[in-house]
Rosetta silent file (secondary structure, phi, psi, omega in degrees, C-alpha in Angstrom):
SEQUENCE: XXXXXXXXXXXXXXXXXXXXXXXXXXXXXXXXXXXXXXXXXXXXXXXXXXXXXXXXXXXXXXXXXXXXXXXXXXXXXXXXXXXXXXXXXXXXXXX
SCORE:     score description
SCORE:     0.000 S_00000001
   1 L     0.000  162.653 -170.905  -45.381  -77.308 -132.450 S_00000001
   2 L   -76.077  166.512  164.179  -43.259  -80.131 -132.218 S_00000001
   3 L  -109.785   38.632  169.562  -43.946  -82.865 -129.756 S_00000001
   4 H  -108.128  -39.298  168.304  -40.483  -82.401 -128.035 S_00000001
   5 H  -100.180   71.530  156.386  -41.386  -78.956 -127.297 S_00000001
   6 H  -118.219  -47.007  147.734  -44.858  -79.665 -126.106 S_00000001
   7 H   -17.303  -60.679  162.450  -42.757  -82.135 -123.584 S_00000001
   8 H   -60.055  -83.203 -148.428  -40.615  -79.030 -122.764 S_00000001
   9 H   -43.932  -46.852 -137.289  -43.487  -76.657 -122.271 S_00000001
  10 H   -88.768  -38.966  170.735  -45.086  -79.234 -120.003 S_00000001
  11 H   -77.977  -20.781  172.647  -41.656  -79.849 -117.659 S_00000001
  12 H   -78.994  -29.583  178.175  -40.841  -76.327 -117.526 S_00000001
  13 H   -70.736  -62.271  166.487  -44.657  -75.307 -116.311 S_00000001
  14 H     5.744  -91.046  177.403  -43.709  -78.422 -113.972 S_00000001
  15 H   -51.715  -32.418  157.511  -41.049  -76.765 -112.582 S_00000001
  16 H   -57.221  -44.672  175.330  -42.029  -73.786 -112.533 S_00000001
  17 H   -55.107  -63.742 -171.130  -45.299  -74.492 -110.188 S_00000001
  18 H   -60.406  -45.561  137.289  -42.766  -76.334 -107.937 S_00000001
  19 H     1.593  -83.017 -173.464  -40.380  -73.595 -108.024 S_00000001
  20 H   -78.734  -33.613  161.069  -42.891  -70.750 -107.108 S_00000001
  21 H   -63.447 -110.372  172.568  -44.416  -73.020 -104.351 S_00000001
  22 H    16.211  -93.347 -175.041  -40.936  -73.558 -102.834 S_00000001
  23 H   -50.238  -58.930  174.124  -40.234  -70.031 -102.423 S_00000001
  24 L   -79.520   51.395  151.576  -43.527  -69.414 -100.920 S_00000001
  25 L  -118.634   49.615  179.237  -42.946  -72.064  -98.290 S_00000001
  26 L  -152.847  -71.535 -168.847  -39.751  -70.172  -97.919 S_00000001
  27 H   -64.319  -40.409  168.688  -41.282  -66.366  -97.300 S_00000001
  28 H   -29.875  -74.417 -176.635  -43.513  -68.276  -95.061 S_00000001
  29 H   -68.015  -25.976  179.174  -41.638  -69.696  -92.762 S_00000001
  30 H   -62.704  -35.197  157.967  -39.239  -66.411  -92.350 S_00000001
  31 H   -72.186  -19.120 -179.094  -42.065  -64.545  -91.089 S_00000001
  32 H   -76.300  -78.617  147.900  -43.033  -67.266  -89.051 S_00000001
  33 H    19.399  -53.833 -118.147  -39.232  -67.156  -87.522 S_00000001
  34 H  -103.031  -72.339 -171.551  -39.679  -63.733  -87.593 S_00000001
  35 H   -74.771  -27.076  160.373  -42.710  -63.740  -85.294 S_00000001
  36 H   -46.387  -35.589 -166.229  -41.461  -66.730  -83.122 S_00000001
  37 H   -99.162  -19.444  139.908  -38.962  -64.812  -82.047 S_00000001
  38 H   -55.716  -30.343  178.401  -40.811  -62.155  -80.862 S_00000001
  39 H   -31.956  -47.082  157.452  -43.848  -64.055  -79.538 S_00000001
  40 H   -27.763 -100.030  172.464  -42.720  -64.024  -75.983 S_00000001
  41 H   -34.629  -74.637  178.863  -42.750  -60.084  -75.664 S_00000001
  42 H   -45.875  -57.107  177.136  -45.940  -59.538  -77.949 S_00000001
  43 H   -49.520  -26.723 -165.550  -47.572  -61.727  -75.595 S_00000001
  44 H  -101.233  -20.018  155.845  -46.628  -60.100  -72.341 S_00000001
  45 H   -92.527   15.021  163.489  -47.440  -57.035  -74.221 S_00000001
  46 H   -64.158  -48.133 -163.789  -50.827  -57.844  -74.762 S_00000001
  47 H   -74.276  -77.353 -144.117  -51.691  -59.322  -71.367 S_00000001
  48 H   -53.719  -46.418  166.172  -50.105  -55.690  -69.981 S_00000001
  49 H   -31.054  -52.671 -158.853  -52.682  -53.917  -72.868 S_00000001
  50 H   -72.916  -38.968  174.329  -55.332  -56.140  -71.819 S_00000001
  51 H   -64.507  -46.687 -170.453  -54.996  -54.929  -67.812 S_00000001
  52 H   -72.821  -49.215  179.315  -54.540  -51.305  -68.396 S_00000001
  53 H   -77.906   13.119  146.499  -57.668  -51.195  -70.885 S_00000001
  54 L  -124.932   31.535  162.874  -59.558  -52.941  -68.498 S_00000001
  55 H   -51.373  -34.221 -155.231  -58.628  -51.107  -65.050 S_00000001
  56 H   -76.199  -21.514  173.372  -61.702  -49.587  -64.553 S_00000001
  57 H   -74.088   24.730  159.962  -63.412  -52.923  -63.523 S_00000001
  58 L    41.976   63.511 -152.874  -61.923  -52.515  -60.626 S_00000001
  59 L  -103.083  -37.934  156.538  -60.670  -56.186  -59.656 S_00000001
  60 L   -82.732  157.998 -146.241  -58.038  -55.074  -57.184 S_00000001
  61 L  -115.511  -43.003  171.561  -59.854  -53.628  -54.296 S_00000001
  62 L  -137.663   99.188 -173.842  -57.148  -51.498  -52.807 S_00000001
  63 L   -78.040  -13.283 -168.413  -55.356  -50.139  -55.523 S_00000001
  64 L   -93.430   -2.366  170.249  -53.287  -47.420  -53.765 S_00000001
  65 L  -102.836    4.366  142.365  -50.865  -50.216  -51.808 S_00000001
  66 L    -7.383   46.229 -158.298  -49.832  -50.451  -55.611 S_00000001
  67 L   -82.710  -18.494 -165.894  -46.438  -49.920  -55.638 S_00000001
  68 L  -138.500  143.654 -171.870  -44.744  -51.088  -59.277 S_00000001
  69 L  -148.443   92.263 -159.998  -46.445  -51.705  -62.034 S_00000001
  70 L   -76.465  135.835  174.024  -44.162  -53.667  -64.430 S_00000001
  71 L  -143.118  137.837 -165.631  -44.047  -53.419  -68.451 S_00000001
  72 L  -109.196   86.226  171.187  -42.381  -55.399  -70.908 S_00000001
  73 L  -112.248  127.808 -165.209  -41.683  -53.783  -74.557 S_00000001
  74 L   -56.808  176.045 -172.335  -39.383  -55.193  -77.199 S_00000001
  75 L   -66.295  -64.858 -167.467  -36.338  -53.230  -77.798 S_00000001
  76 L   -47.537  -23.225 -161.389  -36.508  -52.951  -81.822 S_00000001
  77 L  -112.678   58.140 -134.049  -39.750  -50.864  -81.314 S_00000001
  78 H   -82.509  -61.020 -169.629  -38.449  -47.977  -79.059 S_00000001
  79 H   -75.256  -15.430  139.096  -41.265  -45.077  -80.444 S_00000001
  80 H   -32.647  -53.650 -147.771  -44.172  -47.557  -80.470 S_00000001
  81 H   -92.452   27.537 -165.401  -43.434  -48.842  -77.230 S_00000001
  82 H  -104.831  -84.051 -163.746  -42.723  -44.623  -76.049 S_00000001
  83 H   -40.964  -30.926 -176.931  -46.513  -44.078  -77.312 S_00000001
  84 H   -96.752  -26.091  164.775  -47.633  -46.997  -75.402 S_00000001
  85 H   -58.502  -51.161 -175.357  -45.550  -46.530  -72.173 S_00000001
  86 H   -77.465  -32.095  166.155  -47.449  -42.778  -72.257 S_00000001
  87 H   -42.035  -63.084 -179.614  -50.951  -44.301  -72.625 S_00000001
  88 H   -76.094   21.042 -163.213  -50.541  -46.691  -69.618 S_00000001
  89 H  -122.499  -96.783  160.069  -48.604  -43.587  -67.654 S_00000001
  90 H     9.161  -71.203 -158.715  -51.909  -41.317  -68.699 S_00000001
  91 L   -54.361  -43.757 -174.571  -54.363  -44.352  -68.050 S_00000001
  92 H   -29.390  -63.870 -177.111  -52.401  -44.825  -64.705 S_00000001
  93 H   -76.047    6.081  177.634  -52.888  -41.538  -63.530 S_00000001
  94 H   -87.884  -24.093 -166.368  -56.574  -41.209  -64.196 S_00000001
  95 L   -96.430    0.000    0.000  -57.170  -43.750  -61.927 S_00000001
């Protein structure tokens, strides 16, 4: 090979590297975006997860002056948050 395209080869691998980084610093941050913007709501539905699978330790003392029992579920996920809304309905009523 010549040594102007051994030059070439070596700025086009260059470029390439930088290139292919770049976009993934790109797909990165869009899920990170992604999940920022949800972050709120996954959090409150966690904490609300975290109560209902741990009712039974019994931490309120008189649970029957109970009257609302508040849940937070994003919009976008309407048959997730159906399936999870019947769990904590279910758990509710066992107790």
């Amino acid at each position: 090979m010549s040594p102007i395209l051994n030059v070439l080869f070596f700025f086009l691998s260059l470029f390439m590297c930088i290139h292919l980084l770049n976009m993934l610093i790109a797909v990165m941050g869009q899920s990170f975006d992604e999940n920022a913007l949800i972050a709120d709501s996954n959090r409150k539905i966690s904490q609300l997860e975290f109560v209902v699978n741990n009712w039974w330790i019994n931490p309120i003392k008189d649970k029957n002056k109970i009257i609302y029992f508040v849940a937070a579920f994003n919009v976008m996920d309407e048959d997730d948050n159906e399936s999870k809304l019947d769990s904590i309905v279910s758990t509710l009523g066992d107790v």
